[in-house]
N, C-alpha and C positions, 0 to 999 in steps of 0.2 A: 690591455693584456690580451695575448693572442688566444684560443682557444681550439682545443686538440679535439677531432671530430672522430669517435669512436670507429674503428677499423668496420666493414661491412662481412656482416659472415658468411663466410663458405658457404654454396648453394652442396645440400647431401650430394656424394657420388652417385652415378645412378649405376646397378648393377652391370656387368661387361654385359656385350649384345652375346646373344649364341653365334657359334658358329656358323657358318654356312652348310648345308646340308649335303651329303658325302656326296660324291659324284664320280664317274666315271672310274675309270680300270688300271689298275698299275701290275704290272705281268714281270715278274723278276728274274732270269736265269745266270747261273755262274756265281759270282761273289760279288754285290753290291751293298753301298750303302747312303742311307735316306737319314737327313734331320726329322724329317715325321712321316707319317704315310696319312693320308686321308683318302678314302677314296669309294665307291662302292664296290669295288668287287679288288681283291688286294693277292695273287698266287705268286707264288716263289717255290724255286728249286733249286737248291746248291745253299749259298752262305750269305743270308741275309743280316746287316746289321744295322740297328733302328735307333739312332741318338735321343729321338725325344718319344714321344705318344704316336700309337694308331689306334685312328678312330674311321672302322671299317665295316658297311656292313656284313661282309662275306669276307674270313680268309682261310686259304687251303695252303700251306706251309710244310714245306720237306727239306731235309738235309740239316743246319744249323741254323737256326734261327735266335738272333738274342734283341729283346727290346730294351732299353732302358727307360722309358716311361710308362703313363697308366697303356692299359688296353683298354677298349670300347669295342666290345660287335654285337652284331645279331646272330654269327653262328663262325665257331671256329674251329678249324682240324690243321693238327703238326703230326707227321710224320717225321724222325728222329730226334735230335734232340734241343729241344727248347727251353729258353731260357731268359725269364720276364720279371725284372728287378721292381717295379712299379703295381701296383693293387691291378686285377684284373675283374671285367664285368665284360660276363658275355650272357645278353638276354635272351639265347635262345640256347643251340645246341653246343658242348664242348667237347671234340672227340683228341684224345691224344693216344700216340703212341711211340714208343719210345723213351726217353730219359726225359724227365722233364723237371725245370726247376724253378717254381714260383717264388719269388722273394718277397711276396709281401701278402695280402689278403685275395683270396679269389671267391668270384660269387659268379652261378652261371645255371638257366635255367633248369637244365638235363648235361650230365658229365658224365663220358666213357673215360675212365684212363687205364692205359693195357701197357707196362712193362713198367718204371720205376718212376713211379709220381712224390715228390718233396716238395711241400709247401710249408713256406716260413709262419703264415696268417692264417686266421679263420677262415673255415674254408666253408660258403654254404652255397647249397644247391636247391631250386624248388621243387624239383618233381624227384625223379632216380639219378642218383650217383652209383653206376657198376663201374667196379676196378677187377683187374687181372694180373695180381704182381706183388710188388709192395708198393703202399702207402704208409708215408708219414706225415703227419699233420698235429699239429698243437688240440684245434679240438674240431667238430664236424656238425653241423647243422643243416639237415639236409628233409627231403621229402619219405624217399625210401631208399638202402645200400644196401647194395650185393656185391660183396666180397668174395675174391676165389686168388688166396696168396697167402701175404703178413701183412701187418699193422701195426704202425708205433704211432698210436694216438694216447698221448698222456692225460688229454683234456677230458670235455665233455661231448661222449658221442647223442646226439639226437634227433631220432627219428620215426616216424610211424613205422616203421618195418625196418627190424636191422636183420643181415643173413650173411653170416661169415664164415665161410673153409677156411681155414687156416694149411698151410704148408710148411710154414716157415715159424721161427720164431718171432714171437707178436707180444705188446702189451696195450692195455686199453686201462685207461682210467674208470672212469663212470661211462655206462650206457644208458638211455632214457630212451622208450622206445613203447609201444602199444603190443606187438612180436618180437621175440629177441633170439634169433637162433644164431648160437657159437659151436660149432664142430672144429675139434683141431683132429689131425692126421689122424690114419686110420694106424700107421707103423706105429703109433704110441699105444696100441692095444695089444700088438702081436709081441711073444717072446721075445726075451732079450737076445738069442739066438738070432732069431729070423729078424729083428729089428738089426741090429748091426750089420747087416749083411741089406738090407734097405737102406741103410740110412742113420745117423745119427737121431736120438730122440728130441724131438720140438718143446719145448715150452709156451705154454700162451696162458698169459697170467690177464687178470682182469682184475679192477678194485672193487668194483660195485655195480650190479645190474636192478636197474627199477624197469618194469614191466606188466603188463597184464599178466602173458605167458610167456615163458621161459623153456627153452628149449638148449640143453647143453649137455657135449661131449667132449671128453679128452681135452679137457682144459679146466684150470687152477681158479677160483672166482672166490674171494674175498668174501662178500657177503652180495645174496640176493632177494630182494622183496619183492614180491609176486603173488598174485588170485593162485592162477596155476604152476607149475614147475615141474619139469620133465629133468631125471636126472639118467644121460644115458652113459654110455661105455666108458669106462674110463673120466668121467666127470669125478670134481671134489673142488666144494664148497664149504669152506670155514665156516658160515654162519649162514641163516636163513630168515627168512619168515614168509609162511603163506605155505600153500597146499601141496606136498609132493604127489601127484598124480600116477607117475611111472617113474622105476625106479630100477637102475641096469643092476645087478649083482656087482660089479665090479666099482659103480661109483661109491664115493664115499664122503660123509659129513663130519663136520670139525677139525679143529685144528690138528698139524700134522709138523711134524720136525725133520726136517731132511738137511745129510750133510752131502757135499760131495762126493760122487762115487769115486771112489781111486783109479787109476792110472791104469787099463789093461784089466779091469775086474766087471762083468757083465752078472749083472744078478734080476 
């Protein structure tokens, strides 16, 4: 009788080798486009468009830029407007300006973004994240922000140091933060007179602020729990807990009922 001699098993796969290590310069001008870019130093001007991944460790990018893979650098800056479908990690500096549309998760060690920053994913940064504009973003995890616009962060913001101007209409989920300063517009304190004539009045709602200290004006906040608590112009907070220290005459605590004002009616 013949005898069937047990199949020999697969040796493990061994993990793919890395890469090869970026090199040399790829200089872009006009409208081209690349299956990947790899390179050490990667500049474009005009209308770049990227089918797979770049992994760079310098790019300086202006006019239209869209990648469809991940991103990899050490330090990156876009001027107008960009447009990166794939998770982004940039371990050193990210300066953008312009329209910018991240489609997936971004992480970068220090991040400027100055005009219209929308990110699909979490968005974390280790050191300062300053923005100049709006930002939208699901939720923020960051070192320290400085905000001077709006925001529509529904998630969890957190940071050692939050600091937000508001201009525009904004809302924020939860804040987690050791400093937490929210100031919206100053037209939300002037008559309704001299407000109409500035400007339409802003909203900036907030659900919940945890912090040491609390610093807040001319904006809506759900409840906040805080050591200290500053409540300035035009601030009102539904609920509390923790120490009001300063306290504007015009802010106010507890709930409040508001319907729409009508149509042509300024009060």
């Amino acid at each position: 009788m013949a005898t069937v001699s047990s199949p020999t098993p697969a040796a493990p796969a061994s993990p793919p080798a890395p890469g090869p290590p970026t090199s040399g310069r790829v200089k872009d001008r006009g409208s081209v486009r690349h299956d990947s870019v790899r390179a050490t130093d990667w500049t474009s001007a005009g209308v770049a468009k990227v089918l797979g991944d770049v992994d760079v460790s310098r790019a300086d990018v202006s006019g239209l830029t869209s990648v469809a893979g991940k991103v990899r650098a050490d330090s990156f800056r876009s001027q107008g407007t960009l447009i990166l479908v794939g998770p982004v990690d940039v371990r050193g500096n990210l300066e953008l300006d312009g329209t910018i549309h991240l489609q997936s998760s971004a992480h970068a060690g220090s991040a400027r973004a100055d005009g219209a920053l929308r990110v699909a994913g979490p968005l974390t940064v280790d050191r300062l994240f300053s923005a100049s504009g709006s930002v939208e973003v699901p939720s923020a995890t960051v070192g320290a922000i400085d905000l001077v616009g709006s925001a529509t962060i529904p998630g969890v913001v957190e940071a050692a140091s939050v600091r937000m101007r508001f201009r525009d209409n904004s809302h924020l989920g939860t804040v987690r933060g050791n400093r937490v300063v929210l100031h919206g517009p100053a037209a939300n304190l002037v008559p309704s007179l001299v407000r109409s004539v500035l400007g339409h009045e802003v909203s900036v709602r907030v659900d919940r602020v945890e912090a040491d200290t609390v610093d807040l004006a001319a904006v809506d906040v759900e409840f906040v729990h805080a050591r200290e608590i500053v409540l300035g112009a035009g601030a009102h907070v539904t609920a509390l807990e923790g120490t009001v220290v300063r306290r504007h005459p015009t802010s106010r605590v507890g709930p409040e009922s508001r319907s729409p004002r009508p149509h042509g009616l300024h009060r």
